[in-house]
Each structure stands twice: as C-alpha cells, then as structure tokens.
Backbone as ProteinMPNN parsed JSONL, in Angstrom:
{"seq_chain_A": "XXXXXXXXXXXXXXXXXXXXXXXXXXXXXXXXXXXXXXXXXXXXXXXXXXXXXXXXXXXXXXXXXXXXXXXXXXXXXXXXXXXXXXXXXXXXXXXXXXXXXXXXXXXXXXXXXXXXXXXXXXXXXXXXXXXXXXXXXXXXXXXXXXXXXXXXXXXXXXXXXXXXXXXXXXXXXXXXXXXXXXXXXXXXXXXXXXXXX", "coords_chain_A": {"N_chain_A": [[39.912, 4.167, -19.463], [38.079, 5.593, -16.846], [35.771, 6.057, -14.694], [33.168, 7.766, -12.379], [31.915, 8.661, -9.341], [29.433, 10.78, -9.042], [27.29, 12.62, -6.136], [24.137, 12.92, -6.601], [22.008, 15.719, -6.353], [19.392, 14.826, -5.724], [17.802, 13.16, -3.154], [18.775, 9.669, -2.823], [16.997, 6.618, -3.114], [14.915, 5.63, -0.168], [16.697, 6.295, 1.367], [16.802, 7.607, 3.636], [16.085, 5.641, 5.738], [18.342, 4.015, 5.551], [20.036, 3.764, 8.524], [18.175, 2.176, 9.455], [17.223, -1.609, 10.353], [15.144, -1.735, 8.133], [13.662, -1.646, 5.475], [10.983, -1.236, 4.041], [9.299, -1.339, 6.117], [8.268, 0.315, 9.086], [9.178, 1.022, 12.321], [6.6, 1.509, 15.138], [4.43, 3.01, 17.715], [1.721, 1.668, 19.311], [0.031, 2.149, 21.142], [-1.178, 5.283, 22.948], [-0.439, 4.689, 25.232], [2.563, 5.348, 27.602], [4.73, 2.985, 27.522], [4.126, 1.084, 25.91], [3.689, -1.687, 23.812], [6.287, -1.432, 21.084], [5.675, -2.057, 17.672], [5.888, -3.191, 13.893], [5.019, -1.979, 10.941], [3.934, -2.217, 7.934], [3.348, -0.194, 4.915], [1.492, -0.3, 1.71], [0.925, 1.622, -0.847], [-1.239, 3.567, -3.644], [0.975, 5.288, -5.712], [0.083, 8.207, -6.139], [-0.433, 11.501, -7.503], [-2.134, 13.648, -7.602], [-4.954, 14.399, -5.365], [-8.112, 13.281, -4.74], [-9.973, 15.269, -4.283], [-8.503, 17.212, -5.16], [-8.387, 16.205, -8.155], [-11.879, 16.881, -8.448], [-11.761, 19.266, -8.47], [-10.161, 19.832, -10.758], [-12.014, 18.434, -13.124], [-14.155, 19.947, -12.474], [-12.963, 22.523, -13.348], [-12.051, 21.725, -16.076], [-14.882, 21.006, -17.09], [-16.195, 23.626, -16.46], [-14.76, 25.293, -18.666], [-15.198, 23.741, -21.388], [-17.855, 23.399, -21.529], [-18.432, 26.246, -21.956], [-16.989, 26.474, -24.492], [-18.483, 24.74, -26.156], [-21.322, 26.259, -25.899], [-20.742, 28.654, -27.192], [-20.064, 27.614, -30.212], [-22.781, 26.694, -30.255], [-24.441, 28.888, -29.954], [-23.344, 29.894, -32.574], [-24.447, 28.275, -34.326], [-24.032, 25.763, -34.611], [-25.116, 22.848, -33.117], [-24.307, 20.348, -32.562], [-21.429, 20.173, -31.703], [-21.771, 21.065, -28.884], [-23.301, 18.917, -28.181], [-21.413, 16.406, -28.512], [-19.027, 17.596, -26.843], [-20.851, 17.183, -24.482], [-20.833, 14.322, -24.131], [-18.627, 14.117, -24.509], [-17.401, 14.83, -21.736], [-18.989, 13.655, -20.526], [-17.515, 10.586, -20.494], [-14.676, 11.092, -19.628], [-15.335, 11.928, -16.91], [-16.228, 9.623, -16.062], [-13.946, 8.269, -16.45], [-12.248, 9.408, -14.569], [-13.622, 9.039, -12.664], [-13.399, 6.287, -11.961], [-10.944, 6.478, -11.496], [-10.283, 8.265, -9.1], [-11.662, 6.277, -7.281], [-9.91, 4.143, -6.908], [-7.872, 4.95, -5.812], [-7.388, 5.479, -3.425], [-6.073, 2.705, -2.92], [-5.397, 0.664, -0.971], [-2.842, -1.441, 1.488], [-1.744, -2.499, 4.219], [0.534, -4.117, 6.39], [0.689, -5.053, 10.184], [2.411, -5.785, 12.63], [2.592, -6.883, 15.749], [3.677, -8.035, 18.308], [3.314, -11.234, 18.344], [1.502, -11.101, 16.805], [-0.028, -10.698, 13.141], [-1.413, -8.626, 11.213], [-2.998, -8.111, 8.492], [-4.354, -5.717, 6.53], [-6.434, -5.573, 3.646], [-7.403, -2.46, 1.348], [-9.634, -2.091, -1.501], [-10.596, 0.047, -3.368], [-14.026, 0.046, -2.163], [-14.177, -1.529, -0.631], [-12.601, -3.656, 2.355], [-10.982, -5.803, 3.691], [-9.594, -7.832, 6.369], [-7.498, -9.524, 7.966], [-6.011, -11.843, 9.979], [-3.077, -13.448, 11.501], [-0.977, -15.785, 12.916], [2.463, -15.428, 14.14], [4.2, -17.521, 14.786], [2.588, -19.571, 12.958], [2.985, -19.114, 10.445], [3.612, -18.455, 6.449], [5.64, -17.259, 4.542], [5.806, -16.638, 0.759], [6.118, -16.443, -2.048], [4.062, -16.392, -4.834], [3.618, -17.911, -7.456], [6.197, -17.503, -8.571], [8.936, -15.985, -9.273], [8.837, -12.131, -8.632], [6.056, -12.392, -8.921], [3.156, -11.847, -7.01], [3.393, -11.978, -3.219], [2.709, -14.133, -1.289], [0.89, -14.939, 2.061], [0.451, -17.777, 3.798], [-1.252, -19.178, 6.619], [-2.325, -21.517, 9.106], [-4.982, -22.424, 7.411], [-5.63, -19.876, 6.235], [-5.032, -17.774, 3.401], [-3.307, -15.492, 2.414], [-3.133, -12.845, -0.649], [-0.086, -10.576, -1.235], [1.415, -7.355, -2.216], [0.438, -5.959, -4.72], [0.583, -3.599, -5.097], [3.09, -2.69, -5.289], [5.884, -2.396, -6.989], [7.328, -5.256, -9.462], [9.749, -6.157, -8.949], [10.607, -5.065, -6.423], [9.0, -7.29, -5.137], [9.959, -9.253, -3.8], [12.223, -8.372, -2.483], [10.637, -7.034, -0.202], [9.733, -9.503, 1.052], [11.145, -10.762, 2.207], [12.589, -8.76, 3.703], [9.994, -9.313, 5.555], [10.24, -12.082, 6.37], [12.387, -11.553, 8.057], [11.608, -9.617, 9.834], [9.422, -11.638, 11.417], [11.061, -13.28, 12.362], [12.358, -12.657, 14.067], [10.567, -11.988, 16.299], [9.604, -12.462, 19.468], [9.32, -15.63, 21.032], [7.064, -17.962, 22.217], [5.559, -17.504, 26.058], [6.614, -20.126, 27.388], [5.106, -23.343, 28.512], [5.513, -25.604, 30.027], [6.34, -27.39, 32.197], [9.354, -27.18, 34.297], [11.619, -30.087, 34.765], [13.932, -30.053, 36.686], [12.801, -28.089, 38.291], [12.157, -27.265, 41.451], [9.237, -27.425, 43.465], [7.857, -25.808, 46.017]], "CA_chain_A": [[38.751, 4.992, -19.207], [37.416, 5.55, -15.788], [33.99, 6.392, -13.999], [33.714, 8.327, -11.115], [30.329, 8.619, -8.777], [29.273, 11.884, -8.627], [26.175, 12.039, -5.69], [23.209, 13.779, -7.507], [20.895, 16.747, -6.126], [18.313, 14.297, -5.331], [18.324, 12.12, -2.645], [18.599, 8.142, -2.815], [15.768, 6.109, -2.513], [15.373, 5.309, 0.903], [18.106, 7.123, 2.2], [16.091, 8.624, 5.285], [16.361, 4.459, 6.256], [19.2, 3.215, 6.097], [20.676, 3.324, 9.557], [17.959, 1.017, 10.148], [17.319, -2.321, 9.381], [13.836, -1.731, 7.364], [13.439, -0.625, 4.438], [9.404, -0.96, 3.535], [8.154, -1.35, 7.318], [8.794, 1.233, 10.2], [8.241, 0.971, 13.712], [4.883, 2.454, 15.045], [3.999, 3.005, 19.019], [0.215, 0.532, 18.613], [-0.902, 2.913, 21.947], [-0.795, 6.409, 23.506], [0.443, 4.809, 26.613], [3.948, 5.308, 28.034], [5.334, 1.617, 27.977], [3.055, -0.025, 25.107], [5.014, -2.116, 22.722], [6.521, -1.515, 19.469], [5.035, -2.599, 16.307], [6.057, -2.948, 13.087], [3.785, -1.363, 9.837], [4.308, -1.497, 6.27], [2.19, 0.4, 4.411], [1.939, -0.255, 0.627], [-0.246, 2.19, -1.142], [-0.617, 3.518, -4.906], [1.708, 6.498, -5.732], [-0.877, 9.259, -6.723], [0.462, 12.714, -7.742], [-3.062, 14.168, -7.338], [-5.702, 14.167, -4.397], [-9.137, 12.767, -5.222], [-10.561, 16.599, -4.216], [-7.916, 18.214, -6.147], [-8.999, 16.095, -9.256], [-12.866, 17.094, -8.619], [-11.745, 20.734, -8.867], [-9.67, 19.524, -11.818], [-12.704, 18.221, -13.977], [-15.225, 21.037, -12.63], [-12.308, 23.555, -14.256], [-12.291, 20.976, -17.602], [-16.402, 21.194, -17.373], [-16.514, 24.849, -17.529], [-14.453, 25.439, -20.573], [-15.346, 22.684, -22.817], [-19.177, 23.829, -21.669], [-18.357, 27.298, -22.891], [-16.812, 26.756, -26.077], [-19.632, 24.058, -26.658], [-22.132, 27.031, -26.102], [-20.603, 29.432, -28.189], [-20.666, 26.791, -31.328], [-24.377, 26.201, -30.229], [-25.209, 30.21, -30.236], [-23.193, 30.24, -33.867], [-25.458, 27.594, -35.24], [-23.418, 24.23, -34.485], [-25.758, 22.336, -32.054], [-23.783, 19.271, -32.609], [-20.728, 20.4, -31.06], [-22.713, 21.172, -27.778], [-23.486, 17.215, -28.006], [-20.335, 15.944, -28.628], [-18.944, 17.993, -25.37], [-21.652, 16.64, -23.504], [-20.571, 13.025, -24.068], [-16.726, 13.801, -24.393], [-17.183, 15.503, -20.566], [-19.408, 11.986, -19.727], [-16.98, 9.8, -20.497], [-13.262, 11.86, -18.849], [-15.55, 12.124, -15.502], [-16.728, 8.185, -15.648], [-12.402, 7.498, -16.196], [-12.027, 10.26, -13.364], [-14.409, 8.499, -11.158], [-12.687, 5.273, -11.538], [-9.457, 6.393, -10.921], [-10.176, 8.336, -8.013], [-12.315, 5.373, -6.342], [-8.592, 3.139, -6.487], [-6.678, 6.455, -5.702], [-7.008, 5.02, -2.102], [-5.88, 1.966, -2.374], [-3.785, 0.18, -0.192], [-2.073, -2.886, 2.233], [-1.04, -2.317, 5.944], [0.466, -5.011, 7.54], [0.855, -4.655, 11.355], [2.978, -6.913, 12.835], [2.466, -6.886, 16.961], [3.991, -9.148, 19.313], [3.146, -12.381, 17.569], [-0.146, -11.239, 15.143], [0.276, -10.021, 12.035], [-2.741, -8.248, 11.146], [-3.464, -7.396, 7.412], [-5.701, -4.611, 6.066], [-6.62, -4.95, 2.565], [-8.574, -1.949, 0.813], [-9.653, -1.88, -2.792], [-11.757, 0.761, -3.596], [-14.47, 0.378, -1.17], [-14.083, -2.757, 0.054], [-11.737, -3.528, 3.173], [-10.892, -7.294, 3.706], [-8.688, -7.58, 7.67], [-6.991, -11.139, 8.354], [-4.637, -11.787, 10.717], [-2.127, -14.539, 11.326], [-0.212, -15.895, 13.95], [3.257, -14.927, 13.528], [4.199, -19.199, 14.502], [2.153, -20.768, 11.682], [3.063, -17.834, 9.629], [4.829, -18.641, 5.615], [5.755, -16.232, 3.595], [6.717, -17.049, -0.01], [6.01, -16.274, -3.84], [2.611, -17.075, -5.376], [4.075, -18.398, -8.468], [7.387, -17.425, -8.903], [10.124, -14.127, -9.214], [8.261, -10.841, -9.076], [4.692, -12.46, -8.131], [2.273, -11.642, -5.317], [3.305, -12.911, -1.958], [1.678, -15.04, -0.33], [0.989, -15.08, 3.624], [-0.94, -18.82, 4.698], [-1.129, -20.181, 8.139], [-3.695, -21.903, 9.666], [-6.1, -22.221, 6.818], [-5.469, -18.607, 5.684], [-4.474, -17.626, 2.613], [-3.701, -13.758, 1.411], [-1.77, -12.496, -1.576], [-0.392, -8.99, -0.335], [2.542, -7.016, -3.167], [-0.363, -5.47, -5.534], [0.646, -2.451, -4.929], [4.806, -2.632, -5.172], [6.748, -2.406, -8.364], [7.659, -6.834, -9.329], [11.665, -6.408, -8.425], [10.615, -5.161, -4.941], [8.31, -7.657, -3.979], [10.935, -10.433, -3.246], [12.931, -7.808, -1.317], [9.82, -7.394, 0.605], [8.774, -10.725, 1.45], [12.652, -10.994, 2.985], [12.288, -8.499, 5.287], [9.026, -9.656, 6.049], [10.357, -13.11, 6.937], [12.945, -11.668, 8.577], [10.37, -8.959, 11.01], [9.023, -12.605, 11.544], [11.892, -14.142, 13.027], [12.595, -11.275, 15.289], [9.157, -12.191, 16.734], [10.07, -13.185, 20.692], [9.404, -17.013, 21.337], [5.905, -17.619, 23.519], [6.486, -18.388, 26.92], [6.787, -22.031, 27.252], [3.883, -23.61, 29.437], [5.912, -27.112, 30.139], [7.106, -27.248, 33.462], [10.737, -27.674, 34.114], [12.092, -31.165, 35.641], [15.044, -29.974, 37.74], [12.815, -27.26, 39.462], [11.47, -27.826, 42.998], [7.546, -27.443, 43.472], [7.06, -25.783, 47.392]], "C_chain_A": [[38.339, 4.796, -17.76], [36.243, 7.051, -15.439], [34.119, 7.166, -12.755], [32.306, 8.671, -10.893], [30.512, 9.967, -8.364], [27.832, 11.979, -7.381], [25.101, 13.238, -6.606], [22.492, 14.71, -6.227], [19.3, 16.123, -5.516], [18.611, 13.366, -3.857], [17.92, 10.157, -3.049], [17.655, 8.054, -2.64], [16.244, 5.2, -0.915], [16.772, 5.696, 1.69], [17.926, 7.353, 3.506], [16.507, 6.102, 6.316], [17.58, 3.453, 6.621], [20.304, 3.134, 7.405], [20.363, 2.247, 10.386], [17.675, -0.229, 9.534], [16.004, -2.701, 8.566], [13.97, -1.036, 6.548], [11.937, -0.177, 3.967], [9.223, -0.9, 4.899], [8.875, 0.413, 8.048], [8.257, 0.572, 11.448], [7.367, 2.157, 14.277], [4.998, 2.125, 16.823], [1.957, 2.28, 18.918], [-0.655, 1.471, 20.126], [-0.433, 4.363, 22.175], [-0.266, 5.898, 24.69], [1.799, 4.702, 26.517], [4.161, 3.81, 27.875], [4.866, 0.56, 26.8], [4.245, -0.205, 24.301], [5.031, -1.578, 21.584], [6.049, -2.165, 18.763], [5.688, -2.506, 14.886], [5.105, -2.585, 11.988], [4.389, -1.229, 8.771], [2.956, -0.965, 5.832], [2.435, 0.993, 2.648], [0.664, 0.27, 0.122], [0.549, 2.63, -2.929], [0.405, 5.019, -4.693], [0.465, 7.792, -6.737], [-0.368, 10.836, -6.438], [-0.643, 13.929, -7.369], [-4.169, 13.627, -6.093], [-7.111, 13.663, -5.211], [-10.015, 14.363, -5.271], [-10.14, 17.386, -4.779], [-8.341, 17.523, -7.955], [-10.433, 16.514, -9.172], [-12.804, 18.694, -9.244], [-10.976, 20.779, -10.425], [-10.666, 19.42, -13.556], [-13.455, 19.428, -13.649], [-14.755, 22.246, -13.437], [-12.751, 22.966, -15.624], [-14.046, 21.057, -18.152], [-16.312, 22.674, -18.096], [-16.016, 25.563, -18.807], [-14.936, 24.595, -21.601], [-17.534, 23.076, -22.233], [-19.131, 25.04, -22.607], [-17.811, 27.642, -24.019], [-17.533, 26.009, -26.959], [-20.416, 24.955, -26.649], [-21.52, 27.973, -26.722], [-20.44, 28.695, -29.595], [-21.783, 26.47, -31.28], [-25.093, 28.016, -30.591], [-24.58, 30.599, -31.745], [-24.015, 29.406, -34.923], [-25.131, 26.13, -35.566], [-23.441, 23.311, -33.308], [-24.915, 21.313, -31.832], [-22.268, 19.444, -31.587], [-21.071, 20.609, -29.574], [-22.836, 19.758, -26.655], [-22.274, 16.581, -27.611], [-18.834, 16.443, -27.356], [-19.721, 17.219, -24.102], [-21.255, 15.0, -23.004], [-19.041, 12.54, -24.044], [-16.468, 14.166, -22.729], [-17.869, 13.908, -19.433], [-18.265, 11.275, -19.812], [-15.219, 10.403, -19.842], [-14.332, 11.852, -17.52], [-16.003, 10.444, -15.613], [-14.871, 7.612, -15.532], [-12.243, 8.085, -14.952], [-12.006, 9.539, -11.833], [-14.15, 7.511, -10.85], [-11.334, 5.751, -10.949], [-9.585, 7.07, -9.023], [-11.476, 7.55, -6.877], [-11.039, 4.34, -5.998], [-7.722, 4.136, -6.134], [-6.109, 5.862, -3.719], [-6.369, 3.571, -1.593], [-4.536, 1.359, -1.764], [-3.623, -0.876, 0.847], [-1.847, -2.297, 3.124], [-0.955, -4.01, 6.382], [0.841, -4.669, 8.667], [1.12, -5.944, 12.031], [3.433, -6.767, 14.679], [2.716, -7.844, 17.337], [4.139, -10.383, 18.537], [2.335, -12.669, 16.934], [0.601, -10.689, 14.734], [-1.018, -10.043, 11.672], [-2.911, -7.718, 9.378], [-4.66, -7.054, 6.641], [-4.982, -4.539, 4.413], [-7.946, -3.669, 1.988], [-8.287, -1.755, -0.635], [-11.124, -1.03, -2.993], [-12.416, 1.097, -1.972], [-14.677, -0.857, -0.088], [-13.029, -3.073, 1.192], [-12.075, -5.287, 3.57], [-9.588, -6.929, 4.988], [-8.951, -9.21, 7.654], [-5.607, -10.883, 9.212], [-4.239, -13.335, 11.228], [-1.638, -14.749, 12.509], [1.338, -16.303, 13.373], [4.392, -16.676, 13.374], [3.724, -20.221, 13.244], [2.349, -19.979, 10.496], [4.074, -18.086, 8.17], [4.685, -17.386, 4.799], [6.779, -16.497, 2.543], [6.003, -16.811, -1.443], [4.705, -17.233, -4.059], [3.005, -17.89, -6.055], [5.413, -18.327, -8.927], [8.453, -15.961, -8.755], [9.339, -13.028, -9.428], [6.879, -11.281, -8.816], [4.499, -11.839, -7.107], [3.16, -12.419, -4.222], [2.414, -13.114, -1.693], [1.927, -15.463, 1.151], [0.331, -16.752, 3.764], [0.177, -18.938, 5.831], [-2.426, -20.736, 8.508], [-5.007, -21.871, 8.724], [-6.235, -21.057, 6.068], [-4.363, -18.365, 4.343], [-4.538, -15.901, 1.936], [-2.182, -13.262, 0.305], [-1.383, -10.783, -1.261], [0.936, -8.572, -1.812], [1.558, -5.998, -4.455], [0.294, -4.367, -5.89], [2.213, -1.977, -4.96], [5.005, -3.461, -6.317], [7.586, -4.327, -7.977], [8.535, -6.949, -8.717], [11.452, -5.942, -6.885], [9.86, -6.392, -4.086], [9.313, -9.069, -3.242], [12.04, -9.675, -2.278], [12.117, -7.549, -0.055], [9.564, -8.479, 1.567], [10.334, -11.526, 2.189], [12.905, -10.364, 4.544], [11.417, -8.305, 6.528], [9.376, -10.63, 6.958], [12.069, -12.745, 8.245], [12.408, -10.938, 9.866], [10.083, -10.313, 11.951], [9.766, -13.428, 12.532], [12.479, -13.679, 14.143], [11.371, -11.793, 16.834], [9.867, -13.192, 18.468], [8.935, -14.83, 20.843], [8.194, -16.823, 22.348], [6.328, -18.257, 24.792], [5.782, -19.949, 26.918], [5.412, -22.368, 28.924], [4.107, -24.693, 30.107], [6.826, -26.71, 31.637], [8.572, -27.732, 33.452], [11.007, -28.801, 35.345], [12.372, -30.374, 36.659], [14.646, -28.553, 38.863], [11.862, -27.768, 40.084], [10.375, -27.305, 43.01], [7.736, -27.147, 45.084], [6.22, -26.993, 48.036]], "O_chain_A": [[38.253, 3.605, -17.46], [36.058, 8.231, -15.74], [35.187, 7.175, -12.144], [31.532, 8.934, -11.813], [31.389, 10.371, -7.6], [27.016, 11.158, -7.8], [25.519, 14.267, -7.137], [22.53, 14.205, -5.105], [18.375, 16.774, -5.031], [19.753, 12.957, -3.645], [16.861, 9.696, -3.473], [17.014, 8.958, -2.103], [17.227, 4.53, -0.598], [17.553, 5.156, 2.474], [18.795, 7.3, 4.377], [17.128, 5.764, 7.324], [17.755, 2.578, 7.469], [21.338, 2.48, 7.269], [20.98, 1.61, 11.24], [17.775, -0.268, 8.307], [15.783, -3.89, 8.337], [14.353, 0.129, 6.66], [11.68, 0.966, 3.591], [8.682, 0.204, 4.976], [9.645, 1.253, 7.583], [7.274, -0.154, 11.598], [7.405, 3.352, 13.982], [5.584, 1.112, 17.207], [1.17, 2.893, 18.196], [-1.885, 1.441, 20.152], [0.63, 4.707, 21.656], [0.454, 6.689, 25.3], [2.327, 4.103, 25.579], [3.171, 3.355, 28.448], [5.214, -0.621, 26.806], [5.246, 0.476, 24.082], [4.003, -1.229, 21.004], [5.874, -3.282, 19.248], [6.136, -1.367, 14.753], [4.027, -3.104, 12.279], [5.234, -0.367, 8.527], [1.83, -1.223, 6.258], [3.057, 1.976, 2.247], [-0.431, -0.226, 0.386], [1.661, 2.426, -3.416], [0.48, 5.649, -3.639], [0.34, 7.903, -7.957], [0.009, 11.254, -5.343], [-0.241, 15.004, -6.924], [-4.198, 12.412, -5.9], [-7.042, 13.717, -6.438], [-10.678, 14.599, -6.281], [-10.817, 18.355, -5.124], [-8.557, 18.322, -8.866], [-10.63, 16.677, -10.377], [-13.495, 19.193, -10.133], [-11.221, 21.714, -11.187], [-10.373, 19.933, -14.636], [-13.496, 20.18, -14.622], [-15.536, 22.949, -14.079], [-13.635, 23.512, -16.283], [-14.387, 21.144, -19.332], [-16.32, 23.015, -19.279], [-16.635, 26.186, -19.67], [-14.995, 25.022, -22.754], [-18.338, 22.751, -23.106], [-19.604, 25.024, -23.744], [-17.954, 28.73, -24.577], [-17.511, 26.209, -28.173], [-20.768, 24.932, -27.828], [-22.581, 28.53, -27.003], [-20.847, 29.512, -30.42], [-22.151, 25.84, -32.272], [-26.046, 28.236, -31.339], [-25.142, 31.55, -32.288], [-24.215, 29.748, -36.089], [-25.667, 25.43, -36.425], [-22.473, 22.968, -32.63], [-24.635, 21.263, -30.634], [-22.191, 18.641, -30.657], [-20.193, 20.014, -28.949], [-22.677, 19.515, -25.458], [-22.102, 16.232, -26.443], [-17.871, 15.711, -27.124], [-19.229, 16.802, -23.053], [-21.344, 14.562, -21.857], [-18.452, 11.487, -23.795], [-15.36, 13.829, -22.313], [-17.533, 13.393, -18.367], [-17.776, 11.387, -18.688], [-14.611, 9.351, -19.647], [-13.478, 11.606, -16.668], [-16.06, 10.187, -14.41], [-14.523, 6.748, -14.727], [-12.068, 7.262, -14.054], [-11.333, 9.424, -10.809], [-14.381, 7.211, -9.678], [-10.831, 5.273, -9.932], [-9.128, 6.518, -8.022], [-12.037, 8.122, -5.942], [-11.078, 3.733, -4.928], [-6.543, 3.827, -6.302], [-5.041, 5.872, -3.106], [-6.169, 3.246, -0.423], [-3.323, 1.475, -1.939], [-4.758, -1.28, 1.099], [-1.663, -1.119, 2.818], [-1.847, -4.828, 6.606], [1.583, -3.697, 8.523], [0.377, -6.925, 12.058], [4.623, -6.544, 14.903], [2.11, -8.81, 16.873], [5.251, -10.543, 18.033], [2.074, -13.769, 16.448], [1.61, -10.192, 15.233], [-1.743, -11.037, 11.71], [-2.911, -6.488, 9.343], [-5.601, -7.74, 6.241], [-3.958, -4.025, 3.964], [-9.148, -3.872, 2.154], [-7.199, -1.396, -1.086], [-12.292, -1.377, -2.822], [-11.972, 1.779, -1.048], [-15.251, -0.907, 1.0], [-12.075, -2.418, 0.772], [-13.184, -5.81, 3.685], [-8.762, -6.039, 4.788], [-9.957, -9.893, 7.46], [-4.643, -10.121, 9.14], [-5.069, -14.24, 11.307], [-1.839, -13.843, 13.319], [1.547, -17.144, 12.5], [5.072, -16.998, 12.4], [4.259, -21.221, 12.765], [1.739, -20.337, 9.489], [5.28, -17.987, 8.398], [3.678, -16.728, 4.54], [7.988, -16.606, 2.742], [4.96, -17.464, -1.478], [4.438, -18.356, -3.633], [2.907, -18.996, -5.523], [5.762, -19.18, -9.742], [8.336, -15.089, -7.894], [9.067, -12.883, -10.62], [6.272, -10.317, -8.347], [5.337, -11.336, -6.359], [3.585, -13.535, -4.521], [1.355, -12.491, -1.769], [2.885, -16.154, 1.497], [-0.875, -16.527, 3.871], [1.395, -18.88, 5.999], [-3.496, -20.274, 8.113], [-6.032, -21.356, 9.17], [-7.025, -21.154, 5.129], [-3.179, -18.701, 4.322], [-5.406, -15.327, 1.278], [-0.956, -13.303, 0.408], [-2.243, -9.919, -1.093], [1.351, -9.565, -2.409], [2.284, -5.252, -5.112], [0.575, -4.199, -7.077], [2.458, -0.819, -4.621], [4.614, -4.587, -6.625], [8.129, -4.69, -6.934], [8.495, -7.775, -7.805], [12.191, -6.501, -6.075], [9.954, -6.565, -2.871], [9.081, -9.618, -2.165], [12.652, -10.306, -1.416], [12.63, -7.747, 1.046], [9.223, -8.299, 2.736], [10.409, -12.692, 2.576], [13.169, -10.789, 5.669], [11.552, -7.765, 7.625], [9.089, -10.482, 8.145], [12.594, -13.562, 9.001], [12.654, -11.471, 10.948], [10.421, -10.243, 13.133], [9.225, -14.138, 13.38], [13.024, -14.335, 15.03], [11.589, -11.84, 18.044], [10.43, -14.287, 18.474], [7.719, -14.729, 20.676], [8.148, -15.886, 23.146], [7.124, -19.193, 24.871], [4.765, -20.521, 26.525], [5.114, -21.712, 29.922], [3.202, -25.064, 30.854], [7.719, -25.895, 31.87], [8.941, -28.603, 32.664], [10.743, -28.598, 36.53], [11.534, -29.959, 37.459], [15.357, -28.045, 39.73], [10.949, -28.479, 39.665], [10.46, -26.298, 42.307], [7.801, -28.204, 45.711], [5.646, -26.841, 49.114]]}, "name": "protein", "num_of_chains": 1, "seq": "XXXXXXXXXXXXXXXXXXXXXXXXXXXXXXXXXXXXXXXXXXXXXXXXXXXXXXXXXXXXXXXXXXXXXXXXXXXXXXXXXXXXXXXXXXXXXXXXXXXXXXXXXXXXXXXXXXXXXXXXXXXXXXXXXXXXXXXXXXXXXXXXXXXXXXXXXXXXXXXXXXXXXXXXXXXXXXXXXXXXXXXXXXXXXXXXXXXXX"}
C-alpha cells in the first residue's frame, strides 16, 4: 500500500514564513526614521471570527425579533412570554458583553536592541514590563504545554495565555533563540595591550 501527498487548496499554516527564521515574531521598523533599528514583535491575540461592533449589530438584530414575537404573544393575551424574552434577551447581551470585553485581548512582546518590552491586556486592564534581554530566562511555568515564564531581575511574567499548549514550547524556543541573537553590550573594560596618548 502506498500514500502519496497531495498539496490541498488551502494554504499551510505559516507558509507566508517560512523563508524566514520566525515563525510567531516578525520584524517591525520601532521608528519612521530612515536608519532606526529593527525590532522584533510577537503578537499573541485571541482568534475572534466576529468584531465587537459587528456583534452589537448582531444582538440589536436578535433584540428586534425576539421583541416582536414577544409583543405579538402579549397583544394575543400571553403577557408571560413578553417576560420571559425580556430576561432571555438580559442574559445573551450580559454573555455578549463579556465576550466582547476579552474579544481584545492580547500579548506583544517587543524585543529592541537589548529590552524586551511586554504588553499585557486583559479586558481593560494593560500591565507593560520590560526586561533586559542579559538577565533575561525564559522557561516553562510548570511543565510541557504551560505558561512561559519570562524573570530577570526580580521580574516575573507568565506570557502563552493566548496560544494553543503544543505551541507554547515552540514559542518560548524561538524566543530564546530572538534572545541570543541580541548583539553583546559594548564592553566598558579597557584593553591592556592598547596605548593611552
């Protein structure tokens, strides 16, 4: 019996990437000027199929029907139905309103010169820490498929929330490897064998 790879109609994941060597980050220009350095940026957010404005227009459609077939059982003489709309339309806009308050959330790390800057937002909250890319570990909260974990210097952030378990250890690879890329500071130690004017 033999197999044979047909390619499908879709493309690969990550396909558009692989000539280079990132798969979650990209490189980012960090100014409008001509000459400013490169940066690296991942940017781990949820996968949402709908906009937060396209669900408002979503429920205001779901309002006006389930209003108007609640008022036509209220003008036939079945007030109760009316009710029971009223509190089935409360409770689908209170799930609504949660979902699209986490609809935004999301991780950026930004990895310049020798910071690494990370932006958490949840909801409405926004938590920014940044690292120096020297005291910098990057390694598993607890084990295979956990959170990463960034410390240095006293700092501690778990970043992966937001990326399916089996990626986050591919992550946190070519995190440490962004990391190692990271040019060397210059050295401040004078050298013996050179001559002083």
């Amino acid at each position: 019996m033999s197999a044979t790879y047909a390619t499908g109609l879709w493309p690969e994941p990550h396909a558009a990437w692989r000539g280079g060597p990132w798969v979650f980050g990209r490189e980012v220009v960090m100014a409008q000027l001509p000459g400013e350095p490169l940066g690296l940026q991942w940017l781990l957010k949820r996968n949402c199929s709908i906009t937060p404005r396209q669900l408002g227009w979503f429920y205001a459609s779901l309002c006006a029907v389930s209003l108007f077939i609640g008022t036509f059982f209220f003008l036939q003489g079945a007030p109760l139905v009316l009710l029971f709309t009223g509190l089935e339309l409360l409770a689908v806009g209170l799930a609504l309103a949660f979902f699209a308050r986490h609809a935004g959330d999301r991780e950026v790390l930004t990895l310049v010169g020798r910071s690494l800057q990370v932006e958490q937002c949840v909801g409405a909250k926004v938590e920014r820490t940044e690292f120096l890319a020297d005291w910098l570990h990057v390694e598993p909260a607890r084990g295979q498929g956990s959170l990463v974990q960034l410390r240095g210097r006293g700092q501690l952030v778990h970043v992966g929330r937001l990326l399916r378990p089996e990626l986050r250890g591919p992550f946190a690879r070519e995190l440490r490897q962004a990391l190692r890329r990271v040019p060397a500071p210059p050295s401040t130690e004078t050298d013996p064998n050179r001559s002083t004017p």
